[in-house]
C-alpha positions in Angstrom: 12.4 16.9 -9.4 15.3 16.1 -12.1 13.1 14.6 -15.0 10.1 12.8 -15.7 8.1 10.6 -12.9 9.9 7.2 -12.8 7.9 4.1 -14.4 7.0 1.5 -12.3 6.1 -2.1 -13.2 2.2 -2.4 -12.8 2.8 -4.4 -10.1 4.4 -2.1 -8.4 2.1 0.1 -8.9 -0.7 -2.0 -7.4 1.4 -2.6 -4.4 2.2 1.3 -3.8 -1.3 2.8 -4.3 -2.7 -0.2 -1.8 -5.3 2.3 0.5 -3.6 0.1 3.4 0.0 1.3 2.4 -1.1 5.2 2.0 0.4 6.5 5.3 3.7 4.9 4.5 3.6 5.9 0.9 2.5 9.8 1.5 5.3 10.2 4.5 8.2 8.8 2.0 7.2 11.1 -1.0 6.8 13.7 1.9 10.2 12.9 2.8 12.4 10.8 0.2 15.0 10.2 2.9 12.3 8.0 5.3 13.0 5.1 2.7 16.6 5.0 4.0 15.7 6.2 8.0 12.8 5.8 8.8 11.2 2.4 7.1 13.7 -0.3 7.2 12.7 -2.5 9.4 9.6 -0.6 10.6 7.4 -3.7 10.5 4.7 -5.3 9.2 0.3 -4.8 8.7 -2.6 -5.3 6.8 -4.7 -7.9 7.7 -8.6 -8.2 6.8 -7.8 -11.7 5.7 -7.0 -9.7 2.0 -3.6 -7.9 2.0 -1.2 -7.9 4.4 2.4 -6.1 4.0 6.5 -6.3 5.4 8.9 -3.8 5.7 12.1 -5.5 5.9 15.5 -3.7 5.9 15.5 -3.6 2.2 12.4 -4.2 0.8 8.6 -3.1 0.7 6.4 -6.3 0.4 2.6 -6.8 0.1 0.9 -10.2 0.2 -2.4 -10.5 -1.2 -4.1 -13.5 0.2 -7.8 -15.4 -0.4 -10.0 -16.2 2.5 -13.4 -18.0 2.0 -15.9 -18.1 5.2 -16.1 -22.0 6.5 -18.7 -21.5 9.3 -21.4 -19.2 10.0 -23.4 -18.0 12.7 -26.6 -20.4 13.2 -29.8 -19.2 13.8 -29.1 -19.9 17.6 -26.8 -17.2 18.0 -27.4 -13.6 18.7 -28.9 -11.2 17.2 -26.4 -8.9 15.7 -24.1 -11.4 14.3 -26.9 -14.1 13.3 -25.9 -15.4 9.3 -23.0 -13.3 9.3 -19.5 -15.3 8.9 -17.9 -17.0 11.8 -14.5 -18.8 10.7 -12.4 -17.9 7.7 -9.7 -20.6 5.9 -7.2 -18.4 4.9 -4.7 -19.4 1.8 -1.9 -18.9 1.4 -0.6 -15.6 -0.3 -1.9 -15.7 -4.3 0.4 -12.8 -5.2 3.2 -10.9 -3.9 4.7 -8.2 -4.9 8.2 -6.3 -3.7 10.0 -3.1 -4.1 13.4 -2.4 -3.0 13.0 0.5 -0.8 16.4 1.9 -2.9 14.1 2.5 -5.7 10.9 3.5 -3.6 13.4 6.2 -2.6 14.5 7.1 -6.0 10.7 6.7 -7.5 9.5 9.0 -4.4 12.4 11.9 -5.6 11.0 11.9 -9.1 7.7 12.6 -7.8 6.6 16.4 -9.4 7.3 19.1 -6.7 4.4 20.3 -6.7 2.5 17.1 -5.7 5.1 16.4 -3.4 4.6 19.7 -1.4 0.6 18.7 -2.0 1.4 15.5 0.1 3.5 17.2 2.6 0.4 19.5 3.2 -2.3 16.8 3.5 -0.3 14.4 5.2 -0.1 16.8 8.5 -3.9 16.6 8.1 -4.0 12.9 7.2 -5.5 13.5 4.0 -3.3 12.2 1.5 -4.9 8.9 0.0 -6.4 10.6 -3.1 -2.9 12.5 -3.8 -0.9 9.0 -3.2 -3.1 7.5 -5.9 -2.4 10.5 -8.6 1.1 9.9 -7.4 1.2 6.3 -8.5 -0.9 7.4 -11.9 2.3 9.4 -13.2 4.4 6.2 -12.7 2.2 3.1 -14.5 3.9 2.2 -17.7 0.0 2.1 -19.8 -2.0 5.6 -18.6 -5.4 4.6 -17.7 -4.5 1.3 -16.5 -5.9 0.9 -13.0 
């Protein structure tokens, strides 16, 4: 590390300490130079009718969307799914939020050494969620601010 954690916009933020973004967050502090190798163009996931995300060859983007349940299952149906939802409307995304991965890069070298080399560790044992979030903490503009 050359200087103190980068700031991020608190949107930013939100969009890099995601739980459904952790793998791809943990493997480029792990490795800074997976923002220009190994993520452009990597693809896209989410889903959960919630928060769905795109790696294009430049940018990081999450969508956050709104679904509300439009039918249930009756009390004709079976057993286990009886009253629980059946059909979802989905809208349209109600926020998104982008990151060039140029500055995911440079955000993920300012990351403390320490933590990195914490992240390395846990993310050969797939245990790095906890340690992304910390990550993200050093970098919101307001401390505290979740």
């Amino acid at each position: 590390m050359t200087g103190p954690t980068m700031i991020l916009t608190d949107d930013e933020c939100d969009l890099l300490g995601h739980p459904r973004l952790a793998t791809i967050i943990a493997s480029a502090i792990a490795n800074p130079d997976d923002c220009r190798y190994r993520l452009p163009g990597s693809g896209r996931g989410g889903g959960n009718h919630s928060f769905g995300y795109d790696v294009s060859r430049t940018h990081l983007t999450g969508n956050w969307t709104r679904s509300e349940v439009v039918e249930w299952f009756g009390p004709d149906s079976a057993e286990h799914v009886r009253g629980k939802p059946r059909r979802y409307a989905i809208a349209k995304p109600h926020r998104n939020v982008s990151i060039t991965l140029r500055r995911l890069q440079k955000w993920c070298e300012s990351i403390p050494d320490d933590l990195r080399k914490r992240i390395q560790v846990a993310h050969h044992h797939r245990e790095y969620r906890s340690l992304v979030t910390e990550a993200v903490a050093l970098s919101r503009s307001t401390p505290g601010a979740a």
